[in-house]
C-alpha positions in Angstrom: -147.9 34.3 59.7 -147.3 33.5 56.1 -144.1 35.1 56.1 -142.8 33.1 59.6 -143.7 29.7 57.8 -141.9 30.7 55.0 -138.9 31.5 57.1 -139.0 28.3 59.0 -136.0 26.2 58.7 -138.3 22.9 59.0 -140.4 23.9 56.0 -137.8 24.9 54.4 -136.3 21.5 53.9 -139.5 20.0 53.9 -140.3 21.6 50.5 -136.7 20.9 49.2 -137.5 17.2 49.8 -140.8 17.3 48.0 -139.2 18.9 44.9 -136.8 15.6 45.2 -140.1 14.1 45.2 -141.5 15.8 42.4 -138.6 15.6 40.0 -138.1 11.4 40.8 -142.0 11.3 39.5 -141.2 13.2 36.9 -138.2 11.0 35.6 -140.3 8.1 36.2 -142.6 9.2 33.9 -140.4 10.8 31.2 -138.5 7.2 31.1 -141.9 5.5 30.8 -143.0 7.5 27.8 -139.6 7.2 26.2 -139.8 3.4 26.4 -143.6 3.4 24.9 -142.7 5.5 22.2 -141.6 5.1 18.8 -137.8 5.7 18.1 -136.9 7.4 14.6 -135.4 11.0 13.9 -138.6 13.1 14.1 -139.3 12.4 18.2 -136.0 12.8 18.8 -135.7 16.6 17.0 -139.3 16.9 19.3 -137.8 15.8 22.7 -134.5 18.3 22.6 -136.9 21.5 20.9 -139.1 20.7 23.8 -137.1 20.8 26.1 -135.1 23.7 24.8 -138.0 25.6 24.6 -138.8 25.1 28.2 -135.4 25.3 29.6 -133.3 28.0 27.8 -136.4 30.1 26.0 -139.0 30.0 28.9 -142.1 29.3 26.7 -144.9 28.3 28.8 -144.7 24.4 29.5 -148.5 24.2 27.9 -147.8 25.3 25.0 -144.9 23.2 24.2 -147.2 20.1 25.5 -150.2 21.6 22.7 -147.4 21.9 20.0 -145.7 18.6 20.6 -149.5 17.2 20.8 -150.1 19.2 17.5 -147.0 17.6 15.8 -148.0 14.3 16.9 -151.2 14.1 15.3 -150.5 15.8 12.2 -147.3 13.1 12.1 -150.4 10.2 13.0 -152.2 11.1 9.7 -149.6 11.7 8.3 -148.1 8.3 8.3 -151.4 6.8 7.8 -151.8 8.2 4.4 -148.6 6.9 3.5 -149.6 3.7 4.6 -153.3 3.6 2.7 -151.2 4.4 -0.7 
């Protein structure tokens, strides 16, 4: 049964439509992030290893999200010790 849904034409396109779906909420959220956050050499070196590491090296996608997590914290206390001096 699996296999005859699979196979039909009208799912078929229905799924290709819901990965159109999928990728426009996607960009939606990617652009609202990039206008929230900060602009300056470091998150721009973080967006283009991110996304190399998920397009071109196939690394799993959470553990790019824990290491991009990971450098944003260490960044946060980072720049707030700079600040307290």
């Amino acid at each position: 049964i699996l296999r005859q849904f699979q196979e039909n034409v009208y799912v078929q396109y229905a799924f290709r439509g819901i990965r159109c779906g999928v990728l426009a909420l996607i960009l939606k959220a990617m652009w609202g992030m990039y206008k929230k956050c900060k602009k300056n050499v470091p998150a721009y070196i973080v967006m283009v290893a991110a996304f190399v590491l998920v397009a071109f090296v196939k690394l799993p996608v959470l553990w790019v999200i824990a290491g991009c997590a990971v450098f944003g914290i260490v960044t946060f206390f980072a720049m707030e010790k700079e600040g307290k001096k």
